[in-house]
C-alpha positions as CSV (number, residue, x, y, z in Angstrom):
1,X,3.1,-6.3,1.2
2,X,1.7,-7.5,4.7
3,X,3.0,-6.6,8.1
4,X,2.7,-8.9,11.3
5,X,4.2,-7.9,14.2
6,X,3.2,-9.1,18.2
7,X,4.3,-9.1,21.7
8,X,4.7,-12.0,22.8
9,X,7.6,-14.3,25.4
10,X,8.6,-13.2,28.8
11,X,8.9,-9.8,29.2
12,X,12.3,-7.7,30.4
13,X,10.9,-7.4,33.7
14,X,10.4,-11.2,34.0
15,X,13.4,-12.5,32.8
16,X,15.8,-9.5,32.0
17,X,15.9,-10.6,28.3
18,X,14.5,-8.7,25.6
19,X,10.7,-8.1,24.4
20,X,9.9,-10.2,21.3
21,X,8.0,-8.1,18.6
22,X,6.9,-11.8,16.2
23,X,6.8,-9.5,12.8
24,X,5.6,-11.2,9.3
25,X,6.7,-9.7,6.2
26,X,6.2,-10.1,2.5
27,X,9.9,-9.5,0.7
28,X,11.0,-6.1,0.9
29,X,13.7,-4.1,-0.1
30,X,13.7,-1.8,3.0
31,X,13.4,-4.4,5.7
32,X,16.4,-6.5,3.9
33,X,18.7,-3.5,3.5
34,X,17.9,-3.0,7.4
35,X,19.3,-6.5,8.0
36,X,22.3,-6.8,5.6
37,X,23.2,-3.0,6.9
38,X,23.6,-4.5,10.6
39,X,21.3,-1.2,11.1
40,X,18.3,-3.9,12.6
41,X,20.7,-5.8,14.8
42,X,22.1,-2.6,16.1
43,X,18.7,-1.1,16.9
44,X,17.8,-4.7,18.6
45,X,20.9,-4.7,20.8
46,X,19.7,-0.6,21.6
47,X,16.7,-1.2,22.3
48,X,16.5,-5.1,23.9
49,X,14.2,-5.8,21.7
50,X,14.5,-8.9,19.3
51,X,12.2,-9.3,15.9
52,X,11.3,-12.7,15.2
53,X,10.2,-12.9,11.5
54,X,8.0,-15.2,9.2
55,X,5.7,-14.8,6.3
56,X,2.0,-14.5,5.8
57,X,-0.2,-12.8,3.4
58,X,-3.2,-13.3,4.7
59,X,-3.6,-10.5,7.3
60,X,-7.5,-10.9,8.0
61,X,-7.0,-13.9,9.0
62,X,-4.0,-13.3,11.3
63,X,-5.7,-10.6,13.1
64,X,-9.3,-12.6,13.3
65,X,-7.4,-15.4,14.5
66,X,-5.7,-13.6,17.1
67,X,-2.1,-14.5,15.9
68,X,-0.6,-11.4,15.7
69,X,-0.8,-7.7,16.9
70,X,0.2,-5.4,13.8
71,X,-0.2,-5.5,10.1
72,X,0.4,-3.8,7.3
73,X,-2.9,-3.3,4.9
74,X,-4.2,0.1,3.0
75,X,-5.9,3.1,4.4
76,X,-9.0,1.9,2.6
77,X,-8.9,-2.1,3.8
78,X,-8.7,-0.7,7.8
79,X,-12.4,-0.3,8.4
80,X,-13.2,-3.4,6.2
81,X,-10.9,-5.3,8.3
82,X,-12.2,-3.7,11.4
83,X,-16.1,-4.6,9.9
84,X,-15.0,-8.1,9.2
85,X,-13.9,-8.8,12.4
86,X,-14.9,-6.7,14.9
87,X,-11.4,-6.0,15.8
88,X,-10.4,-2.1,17.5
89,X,-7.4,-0.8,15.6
90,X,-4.7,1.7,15.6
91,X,-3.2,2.5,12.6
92,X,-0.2,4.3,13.8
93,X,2.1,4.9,10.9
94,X,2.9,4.6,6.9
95,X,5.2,2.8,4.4
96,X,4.1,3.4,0.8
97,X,1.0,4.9,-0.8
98,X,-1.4,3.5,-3.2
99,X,1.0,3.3,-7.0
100,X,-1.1,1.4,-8.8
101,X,-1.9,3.2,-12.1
102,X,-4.1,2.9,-15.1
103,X,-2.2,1.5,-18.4
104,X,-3.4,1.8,-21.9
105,X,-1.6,0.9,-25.1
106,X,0.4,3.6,-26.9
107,X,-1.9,5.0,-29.3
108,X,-4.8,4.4,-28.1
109,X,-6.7,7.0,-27.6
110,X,-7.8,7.0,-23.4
111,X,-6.7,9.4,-20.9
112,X,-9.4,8.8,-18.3
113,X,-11.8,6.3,-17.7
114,X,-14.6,8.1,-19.3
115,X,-12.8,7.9,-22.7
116,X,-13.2,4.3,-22.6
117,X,-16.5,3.0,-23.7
118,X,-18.8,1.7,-21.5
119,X,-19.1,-2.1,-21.3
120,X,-15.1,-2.6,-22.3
121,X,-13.1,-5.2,-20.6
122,X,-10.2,-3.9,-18.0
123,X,-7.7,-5.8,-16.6
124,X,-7.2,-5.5,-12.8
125,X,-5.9,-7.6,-10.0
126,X,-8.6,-7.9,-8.0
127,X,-11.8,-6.6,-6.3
128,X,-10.2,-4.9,-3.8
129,X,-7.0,-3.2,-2.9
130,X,-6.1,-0.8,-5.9
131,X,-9.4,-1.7,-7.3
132,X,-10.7,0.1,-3.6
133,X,-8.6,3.4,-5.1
134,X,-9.7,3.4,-9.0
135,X,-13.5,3.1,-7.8
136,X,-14.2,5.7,-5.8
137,X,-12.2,7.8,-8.7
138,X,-14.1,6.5,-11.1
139,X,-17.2,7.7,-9.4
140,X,-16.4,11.1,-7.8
141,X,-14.4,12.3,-10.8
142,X,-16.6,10.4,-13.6
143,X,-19.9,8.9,-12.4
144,X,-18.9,5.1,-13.3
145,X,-19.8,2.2,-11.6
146,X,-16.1,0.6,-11.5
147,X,-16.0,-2.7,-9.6
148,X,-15.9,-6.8,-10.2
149,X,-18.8,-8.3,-10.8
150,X,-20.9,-5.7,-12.4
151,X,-20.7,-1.8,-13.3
152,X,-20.3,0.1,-16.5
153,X,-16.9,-2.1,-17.5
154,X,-16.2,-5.3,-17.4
155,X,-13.0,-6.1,-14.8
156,X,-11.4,-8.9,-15.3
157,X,-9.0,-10.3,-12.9
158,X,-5.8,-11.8,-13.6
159,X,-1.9,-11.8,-11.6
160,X,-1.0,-8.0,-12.3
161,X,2.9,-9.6,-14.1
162,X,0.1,-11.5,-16.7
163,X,-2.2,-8.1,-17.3
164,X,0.8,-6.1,-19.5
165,X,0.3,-8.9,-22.1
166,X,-3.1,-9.4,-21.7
167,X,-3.5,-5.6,-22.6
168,X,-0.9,-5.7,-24.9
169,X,-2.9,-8.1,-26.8
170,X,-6.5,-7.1,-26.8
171,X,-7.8,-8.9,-23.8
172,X,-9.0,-5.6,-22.1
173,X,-8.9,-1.7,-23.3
174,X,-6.8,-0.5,-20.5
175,X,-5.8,-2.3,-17.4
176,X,-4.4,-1.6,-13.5
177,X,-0.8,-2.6,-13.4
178,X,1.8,-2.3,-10.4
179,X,4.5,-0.2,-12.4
180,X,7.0,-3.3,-11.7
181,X,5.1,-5.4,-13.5
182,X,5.2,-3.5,-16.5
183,X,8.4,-2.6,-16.5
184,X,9.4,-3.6,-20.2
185,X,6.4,-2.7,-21.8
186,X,6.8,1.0,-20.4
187,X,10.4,1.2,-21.3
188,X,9.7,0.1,-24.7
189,X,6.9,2.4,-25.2
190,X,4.5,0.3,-25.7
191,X,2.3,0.6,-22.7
192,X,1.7,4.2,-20.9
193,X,0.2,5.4,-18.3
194,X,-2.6,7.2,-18.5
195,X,-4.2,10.4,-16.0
196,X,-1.4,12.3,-17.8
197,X,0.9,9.8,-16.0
198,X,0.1,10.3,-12.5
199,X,0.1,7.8,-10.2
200,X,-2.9,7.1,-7.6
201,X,-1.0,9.4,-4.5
202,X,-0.5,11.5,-7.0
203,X,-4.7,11.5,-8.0
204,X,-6.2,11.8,-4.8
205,X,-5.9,15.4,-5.0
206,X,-8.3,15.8,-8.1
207,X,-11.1,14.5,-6.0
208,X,-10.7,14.6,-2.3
209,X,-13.7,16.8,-0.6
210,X,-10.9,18.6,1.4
211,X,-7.5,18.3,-0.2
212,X,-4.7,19.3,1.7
213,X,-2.1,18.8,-0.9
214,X,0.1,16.7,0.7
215,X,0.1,12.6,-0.9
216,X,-2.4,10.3,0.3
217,X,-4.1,7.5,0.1
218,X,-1.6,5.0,1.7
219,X,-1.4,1.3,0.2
220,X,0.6,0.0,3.3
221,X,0.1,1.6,6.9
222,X,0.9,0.0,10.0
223,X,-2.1,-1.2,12.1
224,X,-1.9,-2.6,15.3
225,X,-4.8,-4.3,17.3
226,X,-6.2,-0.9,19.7
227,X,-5.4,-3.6,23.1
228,X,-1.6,-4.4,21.5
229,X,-1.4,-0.7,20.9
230,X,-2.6,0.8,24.2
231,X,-0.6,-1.8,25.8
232,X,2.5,-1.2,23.9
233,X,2.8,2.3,22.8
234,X,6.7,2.8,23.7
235,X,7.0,-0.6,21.4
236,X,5.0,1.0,18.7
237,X,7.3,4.2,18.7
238,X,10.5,2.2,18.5
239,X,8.9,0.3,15.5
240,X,8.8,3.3,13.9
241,X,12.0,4.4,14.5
242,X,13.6,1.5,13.3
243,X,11.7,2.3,9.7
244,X,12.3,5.5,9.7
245,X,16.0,4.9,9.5
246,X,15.4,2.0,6.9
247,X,13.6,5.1,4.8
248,X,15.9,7.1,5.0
249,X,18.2,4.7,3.8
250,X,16.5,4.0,0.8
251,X,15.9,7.7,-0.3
252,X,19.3,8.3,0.0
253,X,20.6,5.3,-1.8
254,X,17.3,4.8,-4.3
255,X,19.8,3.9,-7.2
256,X,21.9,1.5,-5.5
257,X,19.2,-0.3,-3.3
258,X,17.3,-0.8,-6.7
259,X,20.9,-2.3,-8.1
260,X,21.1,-4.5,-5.3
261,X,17.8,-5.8,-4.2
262,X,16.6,-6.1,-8.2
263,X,13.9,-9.4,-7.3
264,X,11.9,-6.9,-5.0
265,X,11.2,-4.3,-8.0
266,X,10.5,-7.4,-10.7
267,X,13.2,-6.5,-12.6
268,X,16.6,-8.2,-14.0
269,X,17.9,-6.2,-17.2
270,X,20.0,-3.8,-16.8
271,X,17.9,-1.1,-19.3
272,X,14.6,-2.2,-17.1
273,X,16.8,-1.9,-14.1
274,X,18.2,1.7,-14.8
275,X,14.1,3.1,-16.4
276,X,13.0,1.9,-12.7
277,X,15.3,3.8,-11.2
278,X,14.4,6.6,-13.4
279,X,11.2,6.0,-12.8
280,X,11.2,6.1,-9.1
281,X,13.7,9.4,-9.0
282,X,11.1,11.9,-9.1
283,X,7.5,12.1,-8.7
284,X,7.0,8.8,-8.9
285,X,8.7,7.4,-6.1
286,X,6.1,5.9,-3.7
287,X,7.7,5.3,-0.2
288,X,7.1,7.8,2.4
289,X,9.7,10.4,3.8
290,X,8.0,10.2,7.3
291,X,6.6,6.7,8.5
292,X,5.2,8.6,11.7
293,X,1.7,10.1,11.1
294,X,1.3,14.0,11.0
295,X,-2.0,15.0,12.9
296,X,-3.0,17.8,10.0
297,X,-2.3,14.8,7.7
298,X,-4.7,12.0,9.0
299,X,-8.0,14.0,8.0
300,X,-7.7,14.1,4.5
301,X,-6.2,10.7,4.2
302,X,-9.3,9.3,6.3
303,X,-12.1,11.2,4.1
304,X,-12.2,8.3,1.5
305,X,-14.1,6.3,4.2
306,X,-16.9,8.5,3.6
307,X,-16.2,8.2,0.1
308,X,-16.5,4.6,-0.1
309,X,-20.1,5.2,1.7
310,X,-21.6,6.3,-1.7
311,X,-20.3,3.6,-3.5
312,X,-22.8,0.6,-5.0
313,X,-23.5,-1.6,-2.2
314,X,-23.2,-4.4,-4.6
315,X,-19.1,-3.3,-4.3
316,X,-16.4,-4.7,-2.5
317,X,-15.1,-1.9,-1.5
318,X,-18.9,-0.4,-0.4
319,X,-19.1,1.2,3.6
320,X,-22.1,0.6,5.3
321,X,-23.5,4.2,7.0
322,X,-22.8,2.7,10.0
323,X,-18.9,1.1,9.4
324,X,-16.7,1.7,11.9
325,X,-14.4,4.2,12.2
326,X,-10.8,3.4,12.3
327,X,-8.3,4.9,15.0
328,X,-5.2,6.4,13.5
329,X,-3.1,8.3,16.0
330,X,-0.2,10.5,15.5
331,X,2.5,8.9,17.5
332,X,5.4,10.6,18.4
333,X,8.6,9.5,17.5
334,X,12.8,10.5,18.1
């Protein structure tokens, strides 16, 4: 999922109209049940603020290039970003945590990384993102070297809707699999989920250096440029309030936004449709209650950056000793 939003047009006081927040956003089932609700348009005509909306996935490159003001990225790709760059950011709220989790086929004997043998294939989707999560587990719970390109397993990357088969079929011992994307294959039994089917919010716990026992790490924040942000803090609040209603929303009508908005979970039977919602009715559900960030919250949820300091430099998701340190502020919202 990535986020885009900027300031941009005449402002109120120029021209009386509204400000223009330019937002880019991959499908989601929370932004579109904003707009078909009339809930956005409402909060627009409130607030004289119009959205303008378009699509791009490729946030680095929309920050670097100075296109935009605000995405949305994980806790553990903001100082990579900011390293990249050399862009100042404010992270200033949350959407979803990290849910990627680790999938072996049913009878096979793995319930943590160590079980598998060293030198194994796994599937994964890439060198970064949840593969920025599962390494720094692998290391501070196990001692592995996790990571593309060299380590104690072999990753290999492939689309995660490709990887269920893939496992399914020998290519790789266990693999790192959006729970959408595997939708059948869990259903049926065929595939489970292994760390005693916890998820990666729900793993954080096991090895943070100061756990707080509240869910971390986020897998979509939203991260504004620190001159957009300092420039547009009342904006930045009424972003927020705008997705905390959409939230809200959603937890309340989890079953029936899953029935309606089916092509944003990646699935279309009616069995798949109704395990999902299942699924996603417990534990398991990954959106936040609270998009604003909680001051006794951030500290934990930050610590990783130091945990992605001891990783192999040779990673992709390795911190230099000296890597920024990303802003994240606790704004306050209605």
């Amino acid at each position: 999922m990535t986020t885009l939003v900027g300031c941009g047009g005449s402002s109120p006081q120029e021209t009386g109209g509204p400000q223009v927040i330019r937002f880019a956003f991959a499908p989601d089932p929370v932004w579109d049940l904003l707009t078909d609700s009339g809930t956005r348009a409402k909060w627009e005509q409130e607030n004289n603020i119009r959205i303008e909306t378009s699509s791009t996935w490729d946030e680095f490159t929309y920050f670097a290039g100075g296109h935009g003001d605000i995405v949305s990225m994980s806790t553990q790709e903001v100082p990579v970003l900011e390293q990249q760059t050399g862009i100042k950011t404010v992270t200033f709220g949350k959407y979803n945590y990290q849910r990627v989790p680790m999938l072996k086929r049913a009878g096979d004997p793995y319930e943590t990384l160590e079980d598998i043998p060293k030198g194994s294939k796994i599937c994964v989707s890439g060198p970064t993102s949840n593969t920025a999560f599962w390494t720094v587990l692998a290391q501070q719970m196990h001692g592995l070297d996790y990571r593309v390109g060299g380590g104690d397993f072999q990753l290999i990357v492939n689309d995660h809707f490709v990887n269920p088969t893939n496992l399914l079929r020998g290519d790789c011992e266990a693999a790192a699999v959006i729970p959408e994307a595997a939708v059948p294959q869990l259903r049926k039994g065929e595939l489970q989920i292994m760390y005693g089917g916890e998820l990666p919010f729900q793993l954080y716990k096991e090895f943070a250096p100061n756990s707080d026992d509240q869910l971390h790490v986020v897998g979509n924040t939203f991260t504004a440029t620190e001159a957009w942000y300092n420039a547009h803090p009342d904006l930045a609040i009424k972003f927020l309030d705008l997705w905390q209603q959409g939230v809200d929303m959603f937890q309340k009508q989890k079953a029936d936004v899953i029935r309606k908005y089916p092509q944003h979970f990646s699935v279309e039977s009616p069995e798949d449709i109704d395990w999902l919602i299942e699924f996603m009715s417990g534990d398991n559900n990954w959106f936040v209650d609270k998009v604003a960030l909680d001051p006794a919250w951030i500290p934990a949820e930050t610590e990783i950056w130091n945990l992605m300091k001891q990783l192999n430099p040779e990673n992709a998701n390795y911190l230099a000793p000296d890597s920024p340190t990303p802003r994240y502020e606790a704004a306050k919202t209605s």
